[in-house]
N, C-alpha and C positions, 0 to 999 in steps of 0.2 A: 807337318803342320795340320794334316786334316785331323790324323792320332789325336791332337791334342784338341783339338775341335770337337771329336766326336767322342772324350771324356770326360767335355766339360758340364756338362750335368751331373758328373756325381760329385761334384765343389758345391758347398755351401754358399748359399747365394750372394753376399757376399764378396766370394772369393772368385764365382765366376763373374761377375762384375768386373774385380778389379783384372781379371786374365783378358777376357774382350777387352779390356782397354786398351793390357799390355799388345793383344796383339795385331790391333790395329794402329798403334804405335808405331810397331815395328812394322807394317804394312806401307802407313804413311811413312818412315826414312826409308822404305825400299823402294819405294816410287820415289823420292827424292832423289835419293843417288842416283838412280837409274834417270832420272829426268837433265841432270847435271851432265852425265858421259856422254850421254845420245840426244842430239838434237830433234831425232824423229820423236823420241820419246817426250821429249820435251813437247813438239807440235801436238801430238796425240793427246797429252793431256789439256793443254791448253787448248784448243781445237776440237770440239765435240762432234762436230760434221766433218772431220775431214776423211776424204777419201781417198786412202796409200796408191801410189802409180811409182811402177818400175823408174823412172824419172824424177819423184822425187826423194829415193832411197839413192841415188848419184846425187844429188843433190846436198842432200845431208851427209854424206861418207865428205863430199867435199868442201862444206864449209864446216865439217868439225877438223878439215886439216888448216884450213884458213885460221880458225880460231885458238888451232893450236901452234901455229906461225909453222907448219910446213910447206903450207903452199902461200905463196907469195901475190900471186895474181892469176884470178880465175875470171873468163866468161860463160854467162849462160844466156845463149841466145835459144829463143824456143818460141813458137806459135804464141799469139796471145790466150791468153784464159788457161793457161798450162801452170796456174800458181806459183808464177816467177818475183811476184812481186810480195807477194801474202809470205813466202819463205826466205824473200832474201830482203825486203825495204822492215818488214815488219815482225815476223817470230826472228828471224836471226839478230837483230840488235838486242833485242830484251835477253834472249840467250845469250846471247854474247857476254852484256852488262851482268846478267845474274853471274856469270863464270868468273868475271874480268869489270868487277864495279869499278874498280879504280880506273881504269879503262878510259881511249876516248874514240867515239863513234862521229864519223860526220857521213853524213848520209846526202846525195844529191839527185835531181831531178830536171826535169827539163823546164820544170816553171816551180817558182817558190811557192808558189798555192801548193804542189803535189807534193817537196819534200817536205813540208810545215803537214800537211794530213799525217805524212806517214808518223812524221813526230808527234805528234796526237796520240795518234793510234800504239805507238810502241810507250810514250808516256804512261798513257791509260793503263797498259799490258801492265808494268811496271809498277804502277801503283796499286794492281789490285790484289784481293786476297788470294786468287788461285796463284798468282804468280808466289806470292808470299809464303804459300806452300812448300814450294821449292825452293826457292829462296829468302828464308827467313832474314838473312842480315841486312839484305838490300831491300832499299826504297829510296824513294825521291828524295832530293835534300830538299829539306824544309820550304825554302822560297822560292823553287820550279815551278814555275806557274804557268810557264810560254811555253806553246807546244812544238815550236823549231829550235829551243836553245835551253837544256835543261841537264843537272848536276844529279848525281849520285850523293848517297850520301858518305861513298868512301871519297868522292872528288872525283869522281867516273864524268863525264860529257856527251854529251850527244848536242850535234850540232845540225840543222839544216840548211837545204839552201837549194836554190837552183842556178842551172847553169848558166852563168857569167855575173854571180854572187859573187863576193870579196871572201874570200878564205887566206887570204894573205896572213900571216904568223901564226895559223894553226896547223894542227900535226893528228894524226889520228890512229889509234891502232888496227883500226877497221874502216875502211874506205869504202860506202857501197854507189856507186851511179847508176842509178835505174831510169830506164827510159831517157837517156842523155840530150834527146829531139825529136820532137813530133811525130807523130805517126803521119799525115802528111809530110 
């Protein structure tokens, strides 16, 4: 790559034009893929401040096996402010939904105020352009508009709620309970 980098001044201008293009092309689908296999990679992009801890590389090695249905049920109990919530209420549903649009997510909390934010905030994620980067096919379906109950546009779901909400005849492929009761 650098090779071709450091010959492109002798292309007519032009041609080197159209080569930067090509090769930030291919730059952007390699941060694609690459954002798609690895969850971290996915964080990192999306996440401009964040900063990597041994803890949240376990972290990510095990919700890419959750989301790959090898692991079946995971806890992660950890100190508060340890980014339990930012990785598993919020970057991992939108990763999720980009992998898995058709997909459905119900996400809980210990009060409907908290799981309705995070749905907010993973909406938002989902709606914008950096997400759209990696995920070109997915975006909201058209008439998502509520931030605790909202569709893909392949028929993906994501659902909120808090605990002792009615979730009666829903099913989900991704189950997350954060904070399930007060910190008191």
């Amino acid at each position: 790559m650098n090779n071709i980098i450091s010959q492109i001044h002798q292309l007519p201008l032009d041609q080197q034009k159209e080569m930067l293009k090509l090769l930030e092309d291919y730059e952007d689908a390699k941060t694609r893929e690459q954002c798609r296999a690895s969850y971290m990679t996915f964080v990192k992009e999306m996440w401009a401040a964040f900063i990597e801890g041994n803890h949240h590389s376990i972290m990510a090695e095990a919700f890419e096996k959750v989301s790959r249905g090898e692991l079946k049920r995971l806890i992660v109990n950890m100190p508060p402010r340890h980014t339990k919530s930012e990785f598993a209420s919020y970057l991992l549903p939108a990763w999720f939904l980009g992998n898995f649009p058709e997909k459905k997510v119900i996400q809980t909390a210990h009060t409907a105020e908290l799981g309705v934010g995070f749905g907010r905030k993973v909406r938002n994620l989902v709606g914008s352009e950096e997400f759209k980067k990696i995920f070109p096919d997915v975006a909201l379906q058209a008439d998502s508009k509520a931030a605790g109950r909202w569709n893909t546009n392949h028929n993906g779901e994501y659902f909120a709620i808090g605990v002792g909400g009615a979730v009666t005849g829903k099913g989900a492929h991704l189950l997350i309970i954060d904070d399930p009761h007060s910190e008191q």
